[in-house]
TIBA-650570 format. One record per residue: y, z, x of N, C-alpha, C in turn; residue number from 1. Coordinates in steps of 0.05 Angstrom, whole numbers, plus 32768, in hexadecimal, padded with zeros to 4 digits. Layout:
BEGIN
[[Y Z X] [Y Z X] [Y Z X] NUM]
...
//
This chain:
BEGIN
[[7DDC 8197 7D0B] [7DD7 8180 7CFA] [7DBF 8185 7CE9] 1]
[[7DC5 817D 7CCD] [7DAD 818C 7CB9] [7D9D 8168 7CB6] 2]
[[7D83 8179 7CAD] [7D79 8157 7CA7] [7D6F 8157 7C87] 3]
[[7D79 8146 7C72] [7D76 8147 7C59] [7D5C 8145 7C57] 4]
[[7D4A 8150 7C3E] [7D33 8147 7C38] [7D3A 813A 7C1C] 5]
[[7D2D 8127 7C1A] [7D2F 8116 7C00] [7D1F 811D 7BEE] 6]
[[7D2B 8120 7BCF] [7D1B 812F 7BB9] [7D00 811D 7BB9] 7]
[[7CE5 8131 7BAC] [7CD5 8119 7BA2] [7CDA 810A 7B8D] 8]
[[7CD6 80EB 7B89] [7CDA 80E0 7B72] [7CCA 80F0 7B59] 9]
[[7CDD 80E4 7B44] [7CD1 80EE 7B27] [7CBC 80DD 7B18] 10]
[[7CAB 80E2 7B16] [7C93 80C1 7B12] [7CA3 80B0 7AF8] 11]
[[7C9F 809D 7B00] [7CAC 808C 7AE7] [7C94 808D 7ACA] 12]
[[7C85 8092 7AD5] [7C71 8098 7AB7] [7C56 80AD 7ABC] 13]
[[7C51 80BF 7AB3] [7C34 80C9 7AAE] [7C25 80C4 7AA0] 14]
[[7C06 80BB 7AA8] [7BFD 80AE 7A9E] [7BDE 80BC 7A9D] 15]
[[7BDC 80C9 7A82] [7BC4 80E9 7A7D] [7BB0 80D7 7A73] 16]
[[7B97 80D6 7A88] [7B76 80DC 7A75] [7B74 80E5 7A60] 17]
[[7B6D 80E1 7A4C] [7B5D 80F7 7A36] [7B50 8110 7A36] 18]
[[7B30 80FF 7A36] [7B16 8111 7A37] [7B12 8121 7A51] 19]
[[7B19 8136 7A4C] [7B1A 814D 7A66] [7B29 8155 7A77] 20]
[[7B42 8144 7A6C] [7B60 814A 7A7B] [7B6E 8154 7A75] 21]
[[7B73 8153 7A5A] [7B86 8158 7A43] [7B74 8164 7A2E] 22]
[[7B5C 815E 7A21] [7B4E 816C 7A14] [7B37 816B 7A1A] 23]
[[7B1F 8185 7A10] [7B0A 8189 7A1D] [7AF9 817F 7A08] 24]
[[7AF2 815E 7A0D] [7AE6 8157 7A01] [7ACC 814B 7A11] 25]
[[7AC9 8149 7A2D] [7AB7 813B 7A43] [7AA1 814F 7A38] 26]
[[7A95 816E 7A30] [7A7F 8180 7A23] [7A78 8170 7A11] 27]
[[7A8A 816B 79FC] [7A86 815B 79E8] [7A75 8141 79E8] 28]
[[7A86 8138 79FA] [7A7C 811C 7A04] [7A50 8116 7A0B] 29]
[[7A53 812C 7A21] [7A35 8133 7A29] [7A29 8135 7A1B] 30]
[[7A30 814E 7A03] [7A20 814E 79EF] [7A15 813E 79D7] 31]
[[7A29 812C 79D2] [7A1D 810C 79C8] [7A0A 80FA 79D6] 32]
[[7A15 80F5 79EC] [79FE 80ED 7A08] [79EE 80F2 7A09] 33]
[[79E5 8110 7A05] [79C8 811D 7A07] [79C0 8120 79E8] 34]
[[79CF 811C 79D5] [79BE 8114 79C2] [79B2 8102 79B6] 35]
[[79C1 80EF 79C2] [79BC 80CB 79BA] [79A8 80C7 79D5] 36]
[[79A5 80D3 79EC] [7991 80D3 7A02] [7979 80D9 79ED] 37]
[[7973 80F6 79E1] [795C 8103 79DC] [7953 80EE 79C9] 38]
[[7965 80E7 79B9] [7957 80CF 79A4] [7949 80BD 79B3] 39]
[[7946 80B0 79C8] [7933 8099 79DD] [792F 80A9 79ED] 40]
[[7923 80C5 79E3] [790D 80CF 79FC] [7918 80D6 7A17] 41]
[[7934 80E1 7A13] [793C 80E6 7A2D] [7951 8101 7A35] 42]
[[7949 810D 7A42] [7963 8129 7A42] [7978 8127 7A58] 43]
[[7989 812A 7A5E] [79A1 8122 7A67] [799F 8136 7A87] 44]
[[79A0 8136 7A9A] [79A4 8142 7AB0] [79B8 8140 7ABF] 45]
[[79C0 8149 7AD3] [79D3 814C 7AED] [79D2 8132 7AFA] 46]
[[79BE 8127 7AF9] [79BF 810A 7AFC] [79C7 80F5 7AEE] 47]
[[79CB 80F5 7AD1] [79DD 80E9 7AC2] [79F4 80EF 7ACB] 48]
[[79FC 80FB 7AC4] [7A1F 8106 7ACA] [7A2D 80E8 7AD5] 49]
[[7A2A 80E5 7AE2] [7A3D 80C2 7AFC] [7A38 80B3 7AE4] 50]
[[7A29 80B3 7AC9] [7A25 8095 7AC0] [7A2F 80AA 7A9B] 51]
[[7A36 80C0 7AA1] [7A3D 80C2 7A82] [7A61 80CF 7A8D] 52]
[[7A62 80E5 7A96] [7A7B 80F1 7A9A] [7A8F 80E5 7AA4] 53]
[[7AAF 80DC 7A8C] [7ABA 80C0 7A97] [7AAE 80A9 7A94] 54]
[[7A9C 80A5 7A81] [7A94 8088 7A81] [7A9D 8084 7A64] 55]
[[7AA5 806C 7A67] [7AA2 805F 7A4C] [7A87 8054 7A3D] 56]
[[7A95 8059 7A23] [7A7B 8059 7A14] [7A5C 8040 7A1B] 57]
[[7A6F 802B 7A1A] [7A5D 8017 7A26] [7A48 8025 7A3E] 58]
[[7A57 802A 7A4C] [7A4A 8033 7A68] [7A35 8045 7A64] 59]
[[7A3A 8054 7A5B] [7A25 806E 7A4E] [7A09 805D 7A40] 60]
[[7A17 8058 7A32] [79FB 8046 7A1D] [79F2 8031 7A32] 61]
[[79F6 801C 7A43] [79EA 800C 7A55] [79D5 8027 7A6B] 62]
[[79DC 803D 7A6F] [79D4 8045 7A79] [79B7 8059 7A6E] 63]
[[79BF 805D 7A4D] [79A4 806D 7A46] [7997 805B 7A3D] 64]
[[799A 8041 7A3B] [7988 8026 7A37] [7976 8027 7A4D] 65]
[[7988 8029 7A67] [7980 8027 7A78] [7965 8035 7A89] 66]
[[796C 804C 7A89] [7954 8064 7A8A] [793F 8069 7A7C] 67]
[[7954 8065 7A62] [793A 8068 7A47] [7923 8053 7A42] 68]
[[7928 8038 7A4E] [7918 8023 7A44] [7920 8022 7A30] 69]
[[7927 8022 7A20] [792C 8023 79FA] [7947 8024 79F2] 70]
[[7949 8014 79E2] [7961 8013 79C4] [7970 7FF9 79D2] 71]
[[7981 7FF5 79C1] [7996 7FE4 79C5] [79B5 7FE5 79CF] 72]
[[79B5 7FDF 79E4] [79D8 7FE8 79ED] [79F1 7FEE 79D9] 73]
[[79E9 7FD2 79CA] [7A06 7FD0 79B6] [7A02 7FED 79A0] 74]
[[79E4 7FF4 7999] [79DF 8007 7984] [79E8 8025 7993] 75]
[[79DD 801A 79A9] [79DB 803A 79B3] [79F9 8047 79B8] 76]
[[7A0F 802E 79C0] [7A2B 8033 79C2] [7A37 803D 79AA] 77]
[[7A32 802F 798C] [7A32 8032 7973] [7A2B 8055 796D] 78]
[[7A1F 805D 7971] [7A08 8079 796E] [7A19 808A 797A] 79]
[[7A1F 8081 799A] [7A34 809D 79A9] [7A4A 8092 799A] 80]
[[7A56 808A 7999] [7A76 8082 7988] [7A79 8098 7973] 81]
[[7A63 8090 795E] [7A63 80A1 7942] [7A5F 80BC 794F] 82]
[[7A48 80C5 795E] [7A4A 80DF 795C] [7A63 80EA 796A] 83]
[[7A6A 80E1 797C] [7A80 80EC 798D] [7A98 80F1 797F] 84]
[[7A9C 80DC 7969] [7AB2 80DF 795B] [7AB1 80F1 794B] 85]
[[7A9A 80F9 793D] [7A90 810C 792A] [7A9D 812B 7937] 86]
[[7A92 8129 7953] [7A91 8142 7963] [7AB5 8145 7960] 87]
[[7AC3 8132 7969] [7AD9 813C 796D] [7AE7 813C 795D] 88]
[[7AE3 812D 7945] [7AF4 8139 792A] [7AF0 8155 791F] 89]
[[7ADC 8164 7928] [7ACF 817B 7924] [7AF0 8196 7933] 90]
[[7AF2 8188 7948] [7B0E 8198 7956] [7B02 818F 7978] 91]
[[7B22 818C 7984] [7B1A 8177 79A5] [7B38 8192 79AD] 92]
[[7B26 81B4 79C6] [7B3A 81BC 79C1] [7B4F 81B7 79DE] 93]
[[7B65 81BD 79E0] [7B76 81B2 7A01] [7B6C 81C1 7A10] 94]
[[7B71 81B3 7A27] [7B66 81C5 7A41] [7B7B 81CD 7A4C] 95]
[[7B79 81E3 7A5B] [7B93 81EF 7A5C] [7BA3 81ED 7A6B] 96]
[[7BB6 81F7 7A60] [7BD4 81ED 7A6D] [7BE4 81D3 7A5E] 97]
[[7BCD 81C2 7A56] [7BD9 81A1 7A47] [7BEE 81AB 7A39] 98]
[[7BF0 81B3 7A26] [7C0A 81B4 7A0C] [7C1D 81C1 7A24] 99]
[[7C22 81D0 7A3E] [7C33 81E1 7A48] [7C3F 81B8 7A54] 100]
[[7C2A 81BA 7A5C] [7C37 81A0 7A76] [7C47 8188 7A67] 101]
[[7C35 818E 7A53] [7C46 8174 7A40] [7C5C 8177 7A2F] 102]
[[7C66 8188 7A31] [7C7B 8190 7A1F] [7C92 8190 7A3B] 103]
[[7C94 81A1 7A51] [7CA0 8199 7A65] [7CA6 8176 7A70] 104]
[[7C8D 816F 7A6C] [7CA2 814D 7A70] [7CAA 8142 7A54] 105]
[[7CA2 8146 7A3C] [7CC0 8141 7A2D] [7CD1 814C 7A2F] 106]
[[7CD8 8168 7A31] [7CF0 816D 7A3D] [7CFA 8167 7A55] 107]
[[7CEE 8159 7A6A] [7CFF 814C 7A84] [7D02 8135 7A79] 108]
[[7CFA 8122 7A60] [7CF7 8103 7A5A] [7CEC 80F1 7A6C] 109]
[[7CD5 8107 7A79] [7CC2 80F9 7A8A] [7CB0 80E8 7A73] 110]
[[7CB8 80CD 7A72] [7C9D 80BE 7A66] [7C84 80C2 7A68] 111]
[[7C6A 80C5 7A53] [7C4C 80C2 7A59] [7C3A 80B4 7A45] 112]
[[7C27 80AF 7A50] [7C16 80A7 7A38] [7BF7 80A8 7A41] 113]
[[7BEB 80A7 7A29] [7BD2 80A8 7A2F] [7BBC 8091 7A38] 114]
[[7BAD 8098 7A44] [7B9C 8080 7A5A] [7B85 8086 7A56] 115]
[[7B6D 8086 7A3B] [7B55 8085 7A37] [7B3D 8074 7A39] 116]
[[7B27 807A 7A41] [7B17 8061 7A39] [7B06 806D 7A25] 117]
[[7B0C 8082 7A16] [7AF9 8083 79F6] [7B05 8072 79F0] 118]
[[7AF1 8066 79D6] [7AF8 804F 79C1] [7B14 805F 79B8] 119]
[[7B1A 804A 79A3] [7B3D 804A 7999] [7B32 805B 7983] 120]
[[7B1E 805C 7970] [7B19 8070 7956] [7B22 808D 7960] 121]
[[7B0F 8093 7978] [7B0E 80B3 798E] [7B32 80B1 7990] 122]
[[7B3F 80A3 79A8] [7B57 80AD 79AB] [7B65 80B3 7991] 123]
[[7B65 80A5 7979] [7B79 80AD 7964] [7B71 80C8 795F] 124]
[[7B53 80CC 7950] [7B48 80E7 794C] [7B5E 80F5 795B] 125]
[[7B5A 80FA 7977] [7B5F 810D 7987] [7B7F 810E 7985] 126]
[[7B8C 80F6 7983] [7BB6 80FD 7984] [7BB3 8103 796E] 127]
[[7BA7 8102 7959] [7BB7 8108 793A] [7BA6 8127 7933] 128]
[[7B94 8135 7944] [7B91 814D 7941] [7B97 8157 795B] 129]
[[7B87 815F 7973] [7B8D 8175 7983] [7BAC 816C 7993] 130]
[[7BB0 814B 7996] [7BC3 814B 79AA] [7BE0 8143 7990] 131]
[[7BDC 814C 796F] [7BF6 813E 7959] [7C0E 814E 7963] 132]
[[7C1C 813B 7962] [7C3D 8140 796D] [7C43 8133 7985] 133]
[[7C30 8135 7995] [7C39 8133 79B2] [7C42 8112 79B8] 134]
[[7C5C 8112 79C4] [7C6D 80FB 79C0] [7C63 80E3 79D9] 135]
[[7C4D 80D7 79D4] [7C44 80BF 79E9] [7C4B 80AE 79E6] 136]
[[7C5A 80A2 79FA] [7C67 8084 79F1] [7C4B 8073 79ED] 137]
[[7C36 806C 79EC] [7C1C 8062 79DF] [7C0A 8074 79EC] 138]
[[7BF6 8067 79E0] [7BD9 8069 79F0] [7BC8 805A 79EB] 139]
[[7BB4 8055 79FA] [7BA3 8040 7A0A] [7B87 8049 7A05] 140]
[[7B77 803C 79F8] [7B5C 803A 79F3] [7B46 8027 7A0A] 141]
[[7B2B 802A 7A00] [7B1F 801F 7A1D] [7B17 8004 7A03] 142]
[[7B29 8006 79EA] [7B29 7FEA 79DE] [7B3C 7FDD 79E2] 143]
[[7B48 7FE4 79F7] [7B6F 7FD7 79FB] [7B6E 7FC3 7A0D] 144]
[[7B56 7FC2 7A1D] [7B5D 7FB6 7A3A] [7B3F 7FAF 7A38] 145]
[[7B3B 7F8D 7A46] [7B25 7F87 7A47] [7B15 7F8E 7A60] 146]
[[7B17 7FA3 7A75] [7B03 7FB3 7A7E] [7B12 7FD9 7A7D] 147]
[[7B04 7FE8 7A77] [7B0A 8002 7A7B] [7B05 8013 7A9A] 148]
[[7B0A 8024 7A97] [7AFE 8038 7AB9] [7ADF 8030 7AB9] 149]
[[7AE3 8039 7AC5] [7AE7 8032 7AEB] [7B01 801C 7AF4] 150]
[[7B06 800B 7AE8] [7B10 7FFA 7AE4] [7B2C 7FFB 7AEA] 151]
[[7B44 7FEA 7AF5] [7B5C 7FFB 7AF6] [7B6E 7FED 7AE5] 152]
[[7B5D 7FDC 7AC6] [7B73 7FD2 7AB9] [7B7A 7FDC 7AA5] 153]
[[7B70 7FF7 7A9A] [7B82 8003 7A93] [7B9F 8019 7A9A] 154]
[[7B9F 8021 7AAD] [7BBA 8027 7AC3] [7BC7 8014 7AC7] 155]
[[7BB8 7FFD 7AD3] [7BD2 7FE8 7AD2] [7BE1 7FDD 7AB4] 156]
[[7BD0 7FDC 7A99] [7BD3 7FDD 7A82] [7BE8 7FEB 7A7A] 157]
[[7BF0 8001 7A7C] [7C00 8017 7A7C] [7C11 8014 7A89] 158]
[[7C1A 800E 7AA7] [7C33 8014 7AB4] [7C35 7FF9 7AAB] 159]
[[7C33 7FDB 7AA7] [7C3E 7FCA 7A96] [7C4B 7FD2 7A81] 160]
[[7C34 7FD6 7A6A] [7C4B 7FED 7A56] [7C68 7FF1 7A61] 161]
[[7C62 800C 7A6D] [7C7D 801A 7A71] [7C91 8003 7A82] 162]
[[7C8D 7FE9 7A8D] [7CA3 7FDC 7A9C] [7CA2 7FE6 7AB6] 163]
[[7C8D 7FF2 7AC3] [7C8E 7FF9 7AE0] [7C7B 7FF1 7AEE] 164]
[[7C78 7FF5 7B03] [7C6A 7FF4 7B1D] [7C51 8009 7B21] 165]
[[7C33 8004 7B1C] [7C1B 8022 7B19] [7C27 8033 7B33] 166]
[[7C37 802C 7B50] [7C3D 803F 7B63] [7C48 804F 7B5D] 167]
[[7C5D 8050 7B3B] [7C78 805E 7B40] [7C67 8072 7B1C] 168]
[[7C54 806F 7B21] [7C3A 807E 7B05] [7C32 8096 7B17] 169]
[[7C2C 80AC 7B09] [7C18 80BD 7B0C] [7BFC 80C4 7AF5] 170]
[[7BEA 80BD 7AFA] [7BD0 80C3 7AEC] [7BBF 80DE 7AF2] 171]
[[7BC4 80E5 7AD5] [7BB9 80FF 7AD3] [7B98 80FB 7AD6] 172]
[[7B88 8101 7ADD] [7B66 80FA 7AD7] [7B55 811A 7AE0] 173]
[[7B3A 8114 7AD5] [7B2A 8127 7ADD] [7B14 811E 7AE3] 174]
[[7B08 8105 7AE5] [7AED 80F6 7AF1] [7AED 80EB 7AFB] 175]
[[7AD9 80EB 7B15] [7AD9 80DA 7B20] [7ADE 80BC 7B1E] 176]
[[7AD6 80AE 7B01] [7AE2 8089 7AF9] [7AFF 808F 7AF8] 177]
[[7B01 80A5 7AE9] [7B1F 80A1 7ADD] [7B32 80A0 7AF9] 178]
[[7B2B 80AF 7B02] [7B3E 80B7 7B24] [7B33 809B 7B30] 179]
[[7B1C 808D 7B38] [7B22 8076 7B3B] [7B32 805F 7B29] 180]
[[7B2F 805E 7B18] [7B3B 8048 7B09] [7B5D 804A 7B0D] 181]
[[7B6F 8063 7B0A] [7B7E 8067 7B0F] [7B8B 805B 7B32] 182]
[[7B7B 8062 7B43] [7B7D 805F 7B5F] [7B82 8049 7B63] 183]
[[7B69 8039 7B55] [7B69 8016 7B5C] [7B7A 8003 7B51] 184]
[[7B89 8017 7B3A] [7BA6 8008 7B2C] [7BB6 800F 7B41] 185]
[[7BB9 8017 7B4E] [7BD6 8025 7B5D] [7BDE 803A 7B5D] 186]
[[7BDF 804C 7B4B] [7BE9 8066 7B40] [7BE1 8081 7B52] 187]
[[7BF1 808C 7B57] [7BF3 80A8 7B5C] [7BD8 80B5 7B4C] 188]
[[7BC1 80C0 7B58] [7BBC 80D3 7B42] [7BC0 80F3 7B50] 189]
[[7BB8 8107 7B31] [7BB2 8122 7B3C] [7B9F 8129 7B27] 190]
[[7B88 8131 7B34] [7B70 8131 7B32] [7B77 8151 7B28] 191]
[[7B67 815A 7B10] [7B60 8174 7B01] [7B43 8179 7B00] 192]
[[7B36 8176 7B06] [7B13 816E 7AFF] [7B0B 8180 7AE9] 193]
[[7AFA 817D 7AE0] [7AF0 8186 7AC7] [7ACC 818B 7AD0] 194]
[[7AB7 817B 7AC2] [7A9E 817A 7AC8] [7A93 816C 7AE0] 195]
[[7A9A 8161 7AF0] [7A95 814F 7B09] [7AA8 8153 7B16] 196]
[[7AA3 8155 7B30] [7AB9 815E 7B4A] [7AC9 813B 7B50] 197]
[[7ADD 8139 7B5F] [7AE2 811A 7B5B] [7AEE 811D 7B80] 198]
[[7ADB 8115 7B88] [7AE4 810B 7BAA] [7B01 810E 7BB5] 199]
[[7B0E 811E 7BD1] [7B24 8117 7BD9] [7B24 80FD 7BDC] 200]
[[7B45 80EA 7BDA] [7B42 80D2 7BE4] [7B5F 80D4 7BEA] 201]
[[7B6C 80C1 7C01] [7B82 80B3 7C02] [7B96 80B3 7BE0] 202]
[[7BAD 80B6 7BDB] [7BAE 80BB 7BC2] [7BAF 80CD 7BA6] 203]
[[7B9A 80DC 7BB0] [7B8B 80EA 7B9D] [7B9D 8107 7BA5] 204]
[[7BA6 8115 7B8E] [7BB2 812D 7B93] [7BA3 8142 7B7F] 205]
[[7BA1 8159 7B8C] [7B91 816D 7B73] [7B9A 818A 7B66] 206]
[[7B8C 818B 7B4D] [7B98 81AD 7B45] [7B81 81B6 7B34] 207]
[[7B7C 81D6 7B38] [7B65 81DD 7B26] [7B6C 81D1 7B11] 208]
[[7B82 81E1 7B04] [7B82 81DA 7AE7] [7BA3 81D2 7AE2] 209]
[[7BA4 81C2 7AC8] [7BBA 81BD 7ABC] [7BCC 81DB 7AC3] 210]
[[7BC8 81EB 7ABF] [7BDD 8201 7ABF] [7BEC 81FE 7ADA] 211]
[[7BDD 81F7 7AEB] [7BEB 81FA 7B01] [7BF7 81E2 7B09] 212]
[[7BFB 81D1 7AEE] [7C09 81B4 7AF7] [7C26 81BB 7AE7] 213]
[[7C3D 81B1 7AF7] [7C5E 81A9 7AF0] [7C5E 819A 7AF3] 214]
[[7C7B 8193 7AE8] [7C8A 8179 7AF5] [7C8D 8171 7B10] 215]
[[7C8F 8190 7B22] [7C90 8191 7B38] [7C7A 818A 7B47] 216]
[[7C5C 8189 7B40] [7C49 8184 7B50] [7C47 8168 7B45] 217]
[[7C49 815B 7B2E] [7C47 813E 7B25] [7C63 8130 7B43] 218]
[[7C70 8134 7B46] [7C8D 812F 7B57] [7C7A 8128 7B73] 219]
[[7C69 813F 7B81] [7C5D 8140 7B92] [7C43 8132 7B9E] 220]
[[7C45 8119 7B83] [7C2B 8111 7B90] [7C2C 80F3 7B92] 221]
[[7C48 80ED 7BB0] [7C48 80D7 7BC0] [7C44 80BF 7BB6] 222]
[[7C5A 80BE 7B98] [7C64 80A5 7B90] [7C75 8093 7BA1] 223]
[[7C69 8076 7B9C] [7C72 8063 7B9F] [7C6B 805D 7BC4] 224]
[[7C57 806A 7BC4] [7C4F 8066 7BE5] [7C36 8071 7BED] 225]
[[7C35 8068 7C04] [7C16 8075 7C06] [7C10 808B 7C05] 226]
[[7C05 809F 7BF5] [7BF9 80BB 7BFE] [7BF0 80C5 7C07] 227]
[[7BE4 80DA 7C0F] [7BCF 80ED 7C1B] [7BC3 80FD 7C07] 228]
[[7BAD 8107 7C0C] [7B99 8112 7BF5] [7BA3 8137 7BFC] 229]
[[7BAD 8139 7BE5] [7BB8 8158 7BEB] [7BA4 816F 7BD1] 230]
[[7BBD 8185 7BD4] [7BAD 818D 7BC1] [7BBF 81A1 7BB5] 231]
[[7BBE 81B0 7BA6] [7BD7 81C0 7B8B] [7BCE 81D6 7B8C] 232]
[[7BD1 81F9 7B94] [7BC8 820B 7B8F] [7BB9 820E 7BA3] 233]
//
């Protein structure tokens, strides 16, 4: 007597980070940080990192207010916006593997879309140059949803969209907020990390890099039920 194993489900939607998942723009990112830091007297360390890498812009600027004694939140948000945008209209290039992975789920008609918390100016920049063509049924700004990551209303924002359930989602992320925010919606993630390592957790599935992600390891990461924190490679 044979005993069937049951295929893994196919995620009903993927649901890709931006900045450092898909393109390597989190360098970028720092480097506005630390230059809008140096303007109020401040240089950016290993100890920033938790309050800039994955943060939304807000967050960043509450935080070099913070340290710095000086400037104004709303200006200082204003200041990283422009430069960051500057930086990445300059060229935001993929990290690798993205164009391989993404072209395989439009050819399975695996649905995806994008799940950012850069402002909405940054995400267009970035689809209409490094990511133009690539067929996302939308994408999601950290102007879309009235809280961003850490936060989990943008994942839940998204599998609304698509008409589903965040259990039956997989979220692509590489930071620690983003892999939380994802988590706390419901969603499957698989963690790629980029500049910050992001904690095993319940959930949480991992791979060095995009290259070593398929459809087949997206399948494998314990939709629609509870998980275990595994790992890819």
């Amino acid at each position: 007597m044979s005993t069937a194993t049951t295929p893994a489900a196919v995620p009903a939607a993927v649901l890709f980070d931006m900045d450092g998942t898909l393109v390597d723009t989190e360098v970028l990112w720092w480097e506005t940080a630390d230059e809008i830091a140096g303007s109020l007297g401040h240089r950016l360390t290993g100890a920033d990192a938790p309050e800039v890498v994955g943060r939304a812009v807000a967050d960043t600027a509450a935080h070099l207010v913070r340290v710095t004694g000086g400037g104004c939140a709303d200006t200082v948000a204003a200041e990283l916006t422009g430069s960051f945008f500057r930086r990445v209209e300059a060229g935001a290039p993929l990290r690798p593997g993205a164009r391989r992975l993404l072209a395989e789920l439009e050819r399975a008609e695996v649905p995806f879309a994008l799940v950012s918390a850069s402002p909405r100016a940054v995400v267009d920049s970035v689809v209409a140059g490094s990511l133009a063509d690539v067929p996302f049924a939308f994408t999601l700004s950290a102007d879309d949803t009235v809280r961003t990551k850490p936060h989990p209303d943008p994942y839940r924002a998204a599998a609304e969209r698509f008409g589903v359930g965040p259990a039956v989602c997989v979220a692509v992320e590489d930071s620690p907020d983003g892999s939380a925010s994802a988590q706390a919606a419901g969603c499957a993630v698989l963690v790629v990390p980029s500049l910050l390592p992001v904690d095993p957790a319940v959930g949480r599935y991992f791979a060095r890099s995009l290259e070593d992600v398929d459809l087949a390891v997206l399948r494998g990461c314990g939709l629609g039920y509870e998980g275990s924190s595994g790992g890819v490679g």
